[in-house]
N, C-alpha and C positions, 0 to 999 in steps of 0.2 A: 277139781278144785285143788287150790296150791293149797299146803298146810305149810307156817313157819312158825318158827318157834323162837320166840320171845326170848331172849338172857333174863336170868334172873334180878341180873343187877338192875335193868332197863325196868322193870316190871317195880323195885327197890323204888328206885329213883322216881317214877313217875309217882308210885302213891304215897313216895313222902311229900314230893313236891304238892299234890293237891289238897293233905292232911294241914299242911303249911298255911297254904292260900284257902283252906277253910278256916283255919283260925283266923286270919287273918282278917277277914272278909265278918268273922262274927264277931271281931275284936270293934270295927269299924262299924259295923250298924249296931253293937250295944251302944258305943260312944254317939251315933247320931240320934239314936231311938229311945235311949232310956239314961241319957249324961247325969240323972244325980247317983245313980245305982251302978256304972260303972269306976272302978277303979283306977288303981296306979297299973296293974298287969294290963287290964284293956289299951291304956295309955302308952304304952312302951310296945306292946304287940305293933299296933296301929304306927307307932311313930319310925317303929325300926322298921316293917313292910315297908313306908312310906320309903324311909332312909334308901332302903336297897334298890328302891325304883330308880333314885339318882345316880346309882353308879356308872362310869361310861362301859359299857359292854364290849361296844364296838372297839375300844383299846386295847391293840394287841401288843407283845414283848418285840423290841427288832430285834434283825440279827446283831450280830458280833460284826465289827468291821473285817467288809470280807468273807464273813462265815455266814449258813445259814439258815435257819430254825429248824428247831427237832423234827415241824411237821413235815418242810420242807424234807429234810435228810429220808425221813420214814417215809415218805410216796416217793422219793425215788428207789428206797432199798425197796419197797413191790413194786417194783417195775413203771409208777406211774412218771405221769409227764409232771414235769416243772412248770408251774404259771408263771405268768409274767407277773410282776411286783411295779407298782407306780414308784417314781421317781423323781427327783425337784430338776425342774427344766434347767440346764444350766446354760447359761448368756456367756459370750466372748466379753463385752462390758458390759457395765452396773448401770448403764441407760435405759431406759425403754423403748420403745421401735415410735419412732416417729412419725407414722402411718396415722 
């Protein structure tokens, strides 16, 4: 049997993250379960979880023109490979293809 061994920060991070999403989660069924007994705190719990739901995650920083991102520069200083990166199709003219 493999034995590995957890960082401590990872071990941090996960159970604050779930300390988090338990309040969160008790903030949200006070508010549905018992609304004259909950508060302003339940109310702000519940509305800022909400709030963070909305942020785009998926938005990353671009490079610099030309330059290109930290993560990029640190997998190739270990030896990895460069991904390829999507790109805007560029047209000879501003027409569309008349197909």
């Amino acid at each position: 049997m493999v034995r590995r061994r957890v960082p401590l920060v990872t071990l941090a991070l996960t159970a604050g993250g779930l300390v988090v999403g338990g309040l969160w989660w008790w903030a949200v069924l006070r508010l549905v379960l018992v609304p004259e007994r909950s508060g302003l705190v339940e109310g702000a719990v519940a509305a800022g979880g909400w709030g963070l739901s909305l942020l785009p995650v998926h938005v990353t920083a671009s490079a610099a023109a030309g330059g290109r991102t930290r993560v990029g520069r640190a997998l190739e200083g270990m030896g990895g490979k460069r991904f390829t990166t999507a790109s805007r199709r560029r047209r000879s003219d501003g027409e569309s293809d008349p197909s």
